[in-house]
Short mmCIF file of the C-alpha atoms (twelve columns), coordinates in Angstrom:
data_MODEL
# 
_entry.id   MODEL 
# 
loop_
_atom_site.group_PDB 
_atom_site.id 
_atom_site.type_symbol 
_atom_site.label_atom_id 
_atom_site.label_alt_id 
_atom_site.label_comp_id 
_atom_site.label_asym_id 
_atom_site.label_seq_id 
_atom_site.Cartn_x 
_atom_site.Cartn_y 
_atom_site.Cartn_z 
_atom_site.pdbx_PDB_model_num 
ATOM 1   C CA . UNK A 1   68.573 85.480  115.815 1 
ATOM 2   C CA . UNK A 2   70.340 86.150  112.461 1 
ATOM 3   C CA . UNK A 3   72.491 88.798  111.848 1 
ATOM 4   C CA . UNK A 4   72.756 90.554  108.509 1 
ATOM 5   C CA . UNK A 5   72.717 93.396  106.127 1 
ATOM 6   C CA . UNK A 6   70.369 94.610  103.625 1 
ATOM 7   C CA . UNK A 7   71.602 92.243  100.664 1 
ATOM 8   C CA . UNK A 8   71.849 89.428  102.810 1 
ATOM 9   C CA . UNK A 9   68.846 89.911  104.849 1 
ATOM 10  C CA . UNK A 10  66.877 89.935  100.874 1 
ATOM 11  C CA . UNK A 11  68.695 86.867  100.225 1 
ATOM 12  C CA . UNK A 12  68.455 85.080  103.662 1 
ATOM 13  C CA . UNK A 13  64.622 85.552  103.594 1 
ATOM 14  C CA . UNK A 14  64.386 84.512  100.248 1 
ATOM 15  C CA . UNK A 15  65.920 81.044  101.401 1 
ATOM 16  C CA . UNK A 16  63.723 81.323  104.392 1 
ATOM 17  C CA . UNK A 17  60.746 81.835  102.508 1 
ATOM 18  C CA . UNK A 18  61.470 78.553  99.996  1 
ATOM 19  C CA . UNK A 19  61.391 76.249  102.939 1 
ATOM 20  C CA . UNK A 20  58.432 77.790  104.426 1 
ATOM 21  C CA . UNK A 21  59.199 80.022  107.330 1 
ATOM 22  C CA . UNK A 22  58.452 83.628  107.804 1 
ATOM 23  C CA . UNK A 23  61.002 85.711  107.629 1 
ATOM 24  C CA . UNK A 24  59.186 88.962  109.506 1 
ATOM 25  C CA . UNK A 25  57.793 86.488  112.097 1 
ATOM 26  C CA . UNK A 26  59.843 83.362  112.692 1 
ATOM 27  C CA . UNK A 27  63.036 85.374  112.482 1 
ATOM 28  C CA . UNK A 28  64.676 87.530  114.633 1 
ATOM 29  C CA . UNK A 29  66.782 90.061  112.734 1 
ATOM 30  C CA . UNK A 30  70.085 91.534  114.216 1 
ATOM 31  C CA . UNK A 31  72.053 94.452  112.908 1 
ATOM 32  C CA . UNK A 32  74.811 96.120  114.178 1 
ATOM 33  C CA . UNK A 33  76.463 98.694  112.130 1 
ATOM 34  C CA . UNK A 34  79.731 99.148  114.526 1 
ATOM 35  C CA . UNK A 35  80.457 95.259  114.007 1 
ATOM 36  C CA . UNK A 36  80.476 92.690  111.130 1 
ATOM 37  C CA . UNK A 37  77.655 89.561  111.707 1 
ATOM 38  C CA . UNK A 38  80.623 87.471  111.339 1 
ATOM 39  C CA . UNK A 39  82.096 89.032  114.917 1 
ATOM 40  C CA . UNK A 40  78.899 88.897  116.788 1 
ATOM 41  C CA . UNK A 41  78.149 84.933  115.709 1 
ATOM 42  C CA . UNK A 42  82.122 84.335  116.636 1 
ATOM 43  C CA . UNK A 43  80.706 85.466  120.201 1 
ATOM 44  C CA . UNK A 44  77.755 83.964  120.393 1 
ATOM 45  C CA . UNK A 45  75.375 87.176  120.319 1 
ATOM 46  C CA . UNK A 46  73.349 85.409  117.137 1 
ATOM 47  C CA . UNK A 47  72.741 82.000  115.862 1 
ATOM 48  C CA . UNK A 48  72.988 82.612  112.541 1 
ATOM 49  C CA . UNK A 49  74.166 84.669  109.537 1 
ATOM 50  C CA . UNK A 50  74.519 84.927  106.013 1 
ATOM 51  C CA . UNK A 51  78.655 83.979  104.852 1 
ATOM 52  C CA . UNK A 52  80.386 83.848  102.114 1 
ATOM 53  C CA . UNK A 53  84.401 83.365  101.868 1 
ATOM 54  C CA . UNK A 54  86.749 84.169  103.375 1 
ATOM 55  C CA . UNK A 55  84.429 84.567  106.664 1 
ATOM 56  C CA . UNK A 56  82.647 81.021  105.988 1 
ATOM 57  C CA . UNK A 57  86.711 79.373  105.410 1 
ATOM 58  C CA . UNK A 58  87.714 81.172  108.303 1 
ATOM 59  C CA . UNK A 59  85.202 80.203  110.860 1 
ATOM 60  C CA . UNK A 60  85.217 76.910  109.478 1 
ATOM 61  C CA . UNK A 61  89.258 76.264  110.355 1 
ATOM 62  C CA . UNK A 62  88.395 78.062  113.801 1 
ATOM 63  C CA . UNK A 63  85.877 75.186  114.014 1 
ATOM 64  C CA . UNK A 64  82.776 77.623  114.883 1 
ATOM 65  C CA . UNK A 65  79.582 77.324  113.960 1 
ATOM 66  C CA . UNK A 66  78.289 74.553  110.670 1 
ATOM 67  C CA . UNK A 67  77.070 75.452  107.547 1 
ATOM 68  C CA . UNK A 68  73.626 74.419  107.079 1 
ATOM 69  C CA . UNK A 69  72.750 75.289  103.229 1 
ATOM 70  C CA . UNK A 70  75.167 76.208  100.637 1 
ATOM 71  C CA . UNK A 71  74.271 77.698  97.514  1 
ATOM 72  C CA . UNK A 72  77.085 76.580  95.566  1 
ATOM 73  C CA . UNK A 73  75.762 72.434  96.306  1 
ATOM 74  C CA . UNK A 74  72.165 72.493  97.544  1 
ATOM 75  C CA . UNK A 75  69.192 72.414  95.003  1 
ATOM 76  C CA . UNK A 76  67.677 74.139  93.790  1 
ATOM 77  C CA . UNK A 77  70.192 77.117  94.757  1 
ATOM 78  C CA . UNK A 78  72.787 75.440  92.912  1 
ATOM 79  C CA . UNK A 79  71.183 74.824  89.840  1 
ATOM 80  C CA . UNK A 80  70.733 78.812  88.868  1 
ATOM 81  C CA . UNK A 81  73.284 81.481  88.815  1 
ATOM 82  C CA . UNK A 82  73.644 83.391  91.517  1 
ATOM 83  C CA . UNK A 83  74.731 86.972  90.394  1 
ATOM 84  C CA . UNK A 84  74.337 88.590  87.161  1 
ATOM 85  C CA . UNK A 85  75.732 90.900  85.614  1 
ATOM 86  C CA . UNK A 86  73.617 94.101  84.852  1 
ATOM 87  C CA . UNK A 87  74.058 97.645  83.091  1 
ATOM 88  C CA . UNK A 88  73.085 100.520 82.649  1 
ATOM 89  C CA . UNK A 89  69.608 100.317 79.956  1 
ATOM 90  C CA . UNK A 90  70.900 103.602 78.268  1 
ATOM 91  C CA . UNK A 91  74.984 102.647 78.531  1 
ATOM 92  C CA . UNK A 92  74.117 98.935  76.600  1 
ATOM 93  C CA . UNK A 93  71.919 100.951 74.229  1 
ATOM 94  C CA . UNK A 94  74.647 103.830 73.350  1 
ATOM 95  C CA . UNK A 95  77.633 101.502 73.912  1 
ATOM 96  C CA . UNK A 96  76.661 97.871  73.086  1 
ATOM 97  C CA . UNK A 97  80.476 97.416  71.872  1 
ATOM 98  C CA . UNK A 98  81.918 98.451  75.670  1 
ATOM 99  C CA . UNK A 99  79.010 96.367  76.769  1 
ATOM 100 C CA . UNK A 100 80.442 93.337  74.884  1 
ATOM 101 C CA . UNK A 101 84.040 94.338  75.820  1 
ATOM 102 C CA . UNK A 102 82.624 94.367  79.390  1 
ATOM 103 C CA . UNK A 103 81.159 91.254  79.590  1 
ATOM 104 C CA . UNK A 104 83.853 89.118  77.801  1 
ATOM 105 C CA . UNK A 105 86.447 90.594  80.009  1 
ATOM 106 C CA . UNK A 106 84.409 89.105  82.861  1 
ATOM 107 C CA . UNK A 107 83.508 85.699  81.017  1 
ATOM 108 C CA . UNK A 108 87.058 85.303  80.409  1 
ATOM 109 C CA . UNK A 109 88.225 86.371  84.254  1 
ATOM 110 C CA . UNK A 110 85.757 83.373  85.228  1 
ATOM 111 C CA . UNK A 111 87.532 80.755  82.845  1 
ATOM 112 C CA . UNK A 112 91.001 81.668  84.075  1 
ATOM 113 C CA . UNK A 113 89.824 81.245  87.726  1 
ATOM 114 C CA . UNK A 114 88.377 77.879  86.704  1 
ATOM 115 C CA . UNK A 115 91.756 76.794  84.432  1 
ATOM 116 C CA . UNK A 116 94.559 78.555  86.839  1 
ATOM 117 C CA . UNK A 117 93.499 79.018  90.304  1 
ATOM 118 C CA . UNK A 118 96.662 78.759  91.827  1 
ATOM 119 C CA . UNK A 119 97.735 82.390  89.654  1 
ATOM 120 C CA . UNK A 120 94.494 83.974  90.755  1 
ATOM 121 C CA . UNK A 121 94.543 83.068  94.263  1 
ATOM 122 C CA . UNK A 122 98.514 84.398  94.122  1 
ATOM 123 C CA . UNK A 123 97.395 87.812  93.094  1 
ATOM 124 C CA . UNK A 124 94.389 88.250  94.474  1 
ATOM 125 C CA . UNK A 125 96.993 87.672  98.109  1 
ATOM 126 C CA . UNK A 126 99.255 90.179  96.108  1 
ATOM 127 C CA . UNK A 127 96.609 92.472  95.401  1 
ATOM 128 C CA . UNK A 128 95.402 92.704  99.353  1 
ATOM 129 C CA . UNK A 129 92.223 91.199  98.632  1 
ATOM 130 C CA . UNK A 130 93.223 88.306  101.203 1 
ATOM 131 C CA . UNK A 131 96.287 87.959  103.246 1 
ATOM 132 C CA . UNK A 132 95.414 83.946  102.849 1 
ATOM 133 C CA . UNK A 133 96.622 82.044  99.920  1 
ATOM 134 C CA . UNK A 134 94.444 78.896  100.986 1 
ATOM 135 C CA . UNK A 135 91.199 80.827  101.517 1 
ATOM 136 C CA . UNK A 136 91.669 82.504  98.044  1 
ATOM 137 C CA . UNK A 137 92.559 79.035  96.532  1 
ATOM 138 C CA . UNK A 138 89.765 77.138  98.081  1 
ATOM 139 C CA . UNK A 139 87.375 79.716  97.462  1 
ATOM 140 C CA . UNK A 140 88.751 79.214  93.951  1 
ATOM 141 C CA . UNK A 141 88.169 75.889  93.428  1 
ATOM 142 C CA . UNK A 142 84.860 75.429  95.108  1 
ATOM 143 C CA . UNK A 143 83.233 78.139  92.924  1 
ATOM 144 C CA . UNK A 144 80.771 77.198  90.043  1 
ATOM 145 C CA . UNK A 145 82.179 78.627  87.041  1 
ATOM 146 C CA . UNK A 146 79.245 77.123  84.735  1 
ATOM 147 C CA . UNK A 147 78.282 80.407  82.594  1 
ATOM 148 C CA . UNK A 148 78.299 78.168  79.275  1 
ATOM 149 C CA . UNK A 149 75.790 75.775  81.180  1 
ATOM 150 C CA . UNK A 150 73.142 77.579  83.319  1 
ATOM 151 C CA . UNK A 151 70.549 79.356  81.043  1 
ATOM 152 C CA . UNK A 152 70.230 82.826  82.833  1 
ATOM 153 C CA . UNK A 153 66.810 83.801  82.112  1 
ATOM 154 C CA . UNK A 154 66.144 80.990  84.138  1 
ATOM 155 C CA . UNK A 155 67.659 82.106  86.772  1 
ATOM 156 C CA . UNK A 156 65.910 85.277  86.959  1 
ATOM 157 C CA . UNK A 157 62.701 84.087  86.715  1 
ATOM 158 C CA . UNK A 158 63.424 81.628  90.051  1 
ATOM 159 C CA . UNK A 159 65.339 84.250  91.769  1 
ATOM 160 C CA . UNK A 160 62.479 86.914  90.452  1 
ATOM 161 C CA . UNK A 161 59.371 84.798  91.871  1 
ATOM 162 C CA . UNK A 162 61.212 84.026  95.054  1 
ATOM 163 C CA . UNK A 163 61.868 87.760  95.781  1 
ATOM 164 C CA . UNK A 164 58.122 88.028  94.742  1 
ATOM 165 C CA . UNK A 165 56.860 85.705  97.277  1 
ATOM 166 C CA . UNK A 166 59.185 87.105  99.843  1 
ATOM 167 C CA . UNK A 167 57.181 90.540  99.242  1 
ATOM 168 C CA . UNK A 168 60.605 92.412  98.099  1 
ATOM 169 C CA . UNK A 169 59.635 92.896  94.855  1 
ATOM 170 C CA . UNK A 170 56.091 94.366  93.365  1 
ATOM 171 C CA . UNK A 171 56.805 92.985  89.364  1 
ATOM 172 C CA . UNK A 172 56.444 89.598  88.221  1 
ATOM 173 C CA . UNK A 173 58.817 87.409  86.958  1 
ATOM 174 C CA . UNK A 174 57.935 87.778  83.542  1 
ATOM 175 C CA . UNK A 175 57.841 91.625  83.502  1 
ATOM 176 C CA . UNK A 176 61.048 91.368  84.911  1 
ATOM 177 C CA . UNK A 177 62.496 89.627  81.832  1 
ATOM 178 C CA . UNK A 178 60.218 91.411  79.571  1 
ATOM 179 C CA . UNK A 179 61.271 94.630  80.352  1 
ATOM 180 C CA . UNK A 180 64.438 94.277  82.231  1 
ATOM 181 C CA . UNK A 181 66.719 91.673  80.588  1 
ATOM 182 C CA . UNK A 182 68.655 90.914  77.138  1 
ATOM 183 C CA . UNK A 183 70.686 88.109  76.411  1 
ATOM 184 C CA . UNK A 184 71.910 88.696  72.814  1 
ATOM 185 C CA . UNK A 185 75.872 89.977  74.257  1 
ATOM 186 C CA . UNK A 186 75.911 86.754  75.960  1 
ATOM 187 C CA . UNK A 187 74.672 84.739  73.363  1 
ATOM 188 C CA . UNK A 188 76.984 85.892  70.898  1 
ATOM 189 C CA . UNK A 189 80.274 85.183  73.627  1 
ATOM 190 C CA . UNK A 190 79.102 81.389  74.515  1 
ATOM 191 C CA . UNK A 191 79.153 81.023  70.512  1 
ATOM 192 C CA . UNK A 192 82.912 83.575  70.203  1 
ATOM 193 C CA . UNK A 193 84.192 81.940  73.321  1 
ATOM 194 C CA . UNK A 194 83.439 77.972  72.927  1 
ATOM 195 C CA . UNK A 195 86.031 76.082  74.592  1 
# 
């Protein structure tokens, strides 16, 4: 049984779906809206679930469960991105400066949490994001911060034919890029933000 929401059930089958299972019949889904997935595999009441810090760290220290596949060292997960960033088609068109603005702020965010992640992991503590300076730390340091290095397109078009396979999306890959992705604001930062 694996417990889940609606982003990480997409995801989870996804990953199911790559190594051959099938997610509607080899998997049994839980959901329970009154109580995180993180609580119920604590107790025992699934087998599995989707984590991400600080529930991964904390279960981990607790000595609970193992982690079987992690996207940040396993191929071929950790050889694409695995978010994007993504606007508004009408908001890039009217405001491609605040677009750029936008997206450098973020770009930069990711450099300073790769250069100083003892500062970040202070304030996001001070900030109440985490009342753990060592979960915000390690989740710090074991983050890819590889924006310069992964080509993004890429990325969509594994992510897009995975999440085609899977049956969650209708559009291929390449209409999704077609129609559905530009890359000049970020091309222009990896040249204005070499480092």
């Amino acid at each position: 049984m694996l417990g889940t929401g609606g982003s990480e059930k997409d995801l989870a089958s996804v990953m199911a779906g790559y190594v051959g299972l099938d997610p509607g019949k080899d998997i049994v889904w839980v959901s329970d809206p009154a109580r995180p997935p993180v609580e119920l595999f604590a107790e025992g009441k699934i087998d599995a679930f989707l984590s991400i810090p600080p529930f991964s760290l904390d279960l981990r220290a607790r000595h609970i469960g193992h982690s079987f596949v992690s996207s940040a060292v396993d191929r071929p997960w950790s050889q694409y991105f695995c978010c994007l960033l993504a606007g508004n088609r009408d908001f890039v068109r009217n405001y491609p400066n605040a677009t750029k603005r936008v997206l450098r702020a973020v770009l930069k965010t990711a450099d300073l949490c790769a250069t100083n992640p003892n500062r970040i992991a202070r304030q996001l503590v001070d900030g109440g994001f985490t009342d753990r300076f060592d979960y915000g730390l390690q989740t710090l340091t074991e983050a890819l911060y590889q924006w310069r290095d992964f080509d993004p397109e890429d990325s969509v078009r594994f992510y897009a034919l995975r999440m085609h396979e899977a049956g969650l999306i209708k559009s291929s890959p390449q209409k999704i890029i077609a129609e559905g992705t530009d890359w000049r604001f970020l091309d222009e930062l990896k040249r204005e933000l070499k480092a």
